[in-house]
N, C-alpha and C positions, 0 to 999 in steps of 0.2 A: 744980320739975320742968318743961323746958321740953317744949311741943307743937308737933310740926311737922305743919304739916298737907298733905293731899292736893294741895294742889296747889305748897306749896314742896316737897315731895317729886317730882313731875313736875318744875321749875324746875330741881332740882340734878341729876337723873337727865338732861336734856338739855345742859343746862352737861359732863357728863361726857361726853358721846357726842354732841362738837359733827358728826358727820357723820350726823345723825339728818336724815330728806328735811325738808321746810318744810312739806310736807302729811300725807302720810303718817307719821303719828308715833304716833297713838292703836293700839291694837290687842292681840290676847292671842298675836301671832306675828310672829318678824322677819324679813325677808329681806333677803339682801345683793345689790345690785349689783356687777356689776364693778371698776367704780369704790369702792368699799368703802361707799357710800351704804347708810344702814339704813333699809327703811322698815318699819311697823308697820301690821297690819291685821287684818281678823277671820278666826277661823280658821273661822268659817262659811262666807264669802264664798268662800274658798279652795277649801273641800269642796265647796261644789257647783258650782264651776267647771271642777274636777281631778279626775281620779280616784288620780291622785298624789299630788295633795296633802290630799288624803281618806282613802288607806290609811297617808300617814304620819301627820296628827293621829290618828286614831282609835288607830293602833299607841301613840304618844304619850299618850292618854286612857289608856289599859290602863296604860300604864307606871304614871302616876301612881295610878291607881286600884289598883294591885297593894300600893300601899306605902300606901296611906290618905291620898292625898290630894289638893288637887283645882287645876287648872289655877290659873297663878298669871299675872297682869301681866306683861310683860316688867320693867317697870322694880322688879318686886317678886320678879324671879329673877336665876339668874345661869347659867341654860339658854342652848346656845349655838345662834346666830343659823344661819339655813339660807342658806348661801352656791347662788343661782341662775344666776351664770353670764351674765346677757347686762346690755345696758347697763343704764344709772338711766333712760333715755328711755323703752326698750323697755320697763321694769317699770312704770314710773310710768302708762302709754297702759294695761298689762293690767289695773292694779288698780282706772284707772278702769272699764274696763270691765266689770269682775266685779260693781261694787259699785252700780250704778244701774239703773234698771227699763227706760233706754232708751238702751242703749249702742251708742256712734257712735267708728267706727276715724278718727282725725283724719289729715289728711293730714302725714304723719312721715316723708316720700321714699319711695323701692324700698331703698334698704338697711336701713333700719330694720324697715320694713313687713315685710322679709324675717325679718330676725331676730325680729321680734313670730310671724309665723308657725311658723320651727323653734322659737321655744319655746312654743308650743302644742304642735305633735307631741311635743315631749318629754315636756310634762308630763300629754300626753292631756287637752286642754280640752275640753269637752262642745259638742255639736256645733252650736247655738244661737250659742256665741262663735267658732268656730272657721269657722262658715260668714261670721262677718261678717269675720273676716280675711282669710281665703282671696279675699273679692269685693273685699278693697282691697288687697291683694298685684294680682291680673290688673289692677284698674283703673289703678296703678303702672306696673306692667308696659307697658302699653300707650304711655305715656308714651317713648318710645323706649328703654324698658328688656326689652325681648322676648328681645334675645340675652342678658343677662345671666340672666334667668329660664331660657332653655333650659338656657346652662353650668350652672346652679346644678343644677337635673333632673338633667340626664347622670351628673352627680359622686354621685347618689343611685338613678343607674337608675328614677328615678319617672316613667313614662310618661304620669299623668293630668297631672303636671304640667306636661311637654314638652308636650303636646297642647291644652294652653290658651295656651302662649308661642307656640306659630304659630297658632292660630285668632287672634290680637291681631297675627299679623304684620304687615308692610306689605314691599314690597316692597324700596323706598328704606334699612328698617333692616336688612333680610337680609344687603344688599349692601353695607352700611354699620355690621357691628358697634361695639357699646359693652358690653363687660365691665366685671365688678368685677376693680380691681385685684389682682393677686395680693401686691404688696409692702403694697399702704394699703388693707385690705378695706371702709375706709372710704368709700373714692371711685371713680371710673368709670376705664378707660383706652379708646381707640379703639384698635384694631388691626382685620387686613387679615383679608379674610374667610376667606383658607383659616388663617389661624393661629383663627381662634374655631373655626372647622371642627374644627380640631384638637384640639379639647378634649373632641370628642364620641365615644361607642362608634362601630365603623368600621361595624357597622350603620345607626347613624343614616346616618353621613353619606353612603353610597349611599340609602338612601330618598330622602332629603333634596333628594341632588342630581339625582335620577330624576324626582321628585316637582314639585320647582319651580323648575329649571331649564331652561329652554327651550331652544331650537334659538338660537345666534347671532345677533342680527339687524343689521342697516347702519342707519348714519344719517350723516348728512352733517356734519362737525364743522369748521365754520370754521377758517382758518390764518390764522397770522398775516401772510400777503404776499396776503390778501383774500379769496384761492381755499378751496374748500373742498374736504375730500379726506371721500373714504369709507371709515371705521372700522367695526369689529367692535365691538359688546359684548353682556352676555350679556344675554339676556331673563329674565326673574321672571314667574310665573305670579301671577294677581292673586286666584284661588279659595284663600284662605288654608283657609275651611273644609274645603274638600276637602281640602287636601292634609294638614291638622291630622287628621282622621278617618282617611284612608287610613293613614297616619304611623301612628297611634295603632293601627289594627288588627292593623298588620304586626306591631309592637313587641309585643301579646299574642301572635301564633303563635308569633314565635321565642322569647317564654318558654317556651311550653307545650313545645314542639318541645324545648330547654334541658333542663326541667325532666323530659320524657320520657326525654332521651337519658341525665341522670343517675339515674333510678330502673333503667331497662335495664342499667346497667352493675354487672358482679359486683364 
C-alpha cells in the first residue's frame, strides 16, 4: 500500500493548476484574477479586511456546518474559486496588504492604484486599509494624473473625490489634460481641454469654469521675423484649495436642492 504524503499531495495539486500565483498559493480560500491567476490565502485575513468577504466565509461556514462538516484546504476540495474581477497586480498589492502588521501601498502607477481603490469600495475594506489607499491614489494623482482622477469622480458623481483631484491641481495640468484612455483603459491619452471638459456634469463644468478661470490676460509671444506680437490666453487661478472647497460646496446644495426637488414631486 503506497503513502502519499502531504506535501507530494501539494506537488501534484499545483502541477494540476499550473496558474496557481508563485506566492500566494497556501490558504483555505481562492481567488481569481482577471487573468485567471489563482491565489490562495486565509480566510481570516479576508474577514477582517472585508465586510464582504466576512459575510460570504461565515454564509460558507453555516453551509458546511449545516451538513456536519468542517472547512476543508483548497487543494483537499473541489469548491469553486471566487472569481474578483480586477487584475493579478491589483490582488497580489491587496493580499499583501491585508496580511502584515505594517502595510505599505507600493508605488503601482494611478491606474492601478485606481483600480486597487474601486476594489476596496466594492468589496467594503475596513477603514485602516482603505485609508491607506485612498492617500496613495491622491499622492498618484498628483503626479499629473489630476484630470484623470476628476473624469473618473464625474462618471461616479462622487464629489469628495473630485474635490481632492483639484485641491492636487496645478494650473499647467488643468490646461493641459491627460485622461485614461477610453480604447486602452490601460494607458493615458492627452486631449484638448474643452474635450476633458466634456466629460464632466454641465454643473461642474460652469463651477469650474467660474471658479478658476480668469479674466484673459496678454503676454508678448515672439515671431518668427524677430518681432513680437500680443496674444490672448487664458489665466488659471493659482488657490486650487479654494476653488477645490467652493467646488465641493456647491456640488452638496445641488444635491440637496436634486434630492428636494425629487421627494416634492407627486
Amino acid at each position: 500500500m503506497s503513502v502519499v504524503s502531504h506535501d507530494d499531495s501539494l506537488a501534484s495539486t499545483e502541477e494540476d493548476q499550473p496558474n496557481l500565483h508563485h506566492f500566494h498559493r497556501f490558504g483555505d480560500i481562492q481567488l481569481v484574477s482577471e487573468e485567471g491567476i489563482v491565489f490562495r490565502t486565509q480566510s481570516q485575513n479576508l474577514a477582517r479586511a472585508s465586510t464582504v468577504f466576512q459575510a460570504m466565509i461565515e454564509a460558507g461556514d453555516a453551509e458546511f456546518s449545516s451538513i456536519g462538516h468542517k472547512r476543508k484546504l483548497p487543494e483537499e476540495t473541489q469548491s469553486k474559486p471566487v472569481h474578483v474581477y480586477t487584475s493579478t497586480k491589483v490582488l497580489d498589492v491587496f493580499l499583501n496588504v491585508i496580511s502584515v502588521s505594517e502595510p505599505h501601498i507600493p508605488d503601482i502607477g494611478f491606474i492601478k492604484t485606481l483600480s486597487l481603490y474601486e476594489f476596496c469600495k466594492k468589496y467594503d475594506v475596513l477603514y485602516h486599509v482603505f485609508t491607506l489607499v485612498k492617500a496613495a491614489l491622491y499622492a498618484r494623482a498628483s503626479q499629473d494624473c489630476q484630470w484623470a482622477l476628476l473624469s473618473w469622480s464625474a462618471k461616479r458623481n462622487d464629489e469628495r473625490v473630485a474635490r481632492e483631484a483639484l485641491r492636487i491641481m496645478t494650473g499647467k495640468v488643468f490646461l493641459r489634460p491627460k485622461i485614461i484612455s477610453k480604447t486602452d483603459p490601460t494607458k493615458f491619452t492627452s486631449c484638448l481641454f474643452w474635450e476633458a471638459m466634456a466629460n464632466l456634469p454641465k454643473s461642474w463644468q460652469l463651477d469650474l469654469l467660474e471658479l478658476a478661470i480668469r479674466t484673459p490676460g496678454q503676454r508678448n509671444k515672439p515671431s518668427n521675423g524677430g518681432k513680437s506680437q500680443l496674444v490672448e490666453e487664458l489665466q488659471v487661478c493659482t488657490d486650487w484649495q479654494e476653488v477645490a472647497y467652493t467646488f465641493y460646496v456647491r456640488a452638496l446644495m445641488a444635491r440637496s436642492l436634486t434630492a428636494m426637488a425629487d421627494t416634492a414631486d407627486p
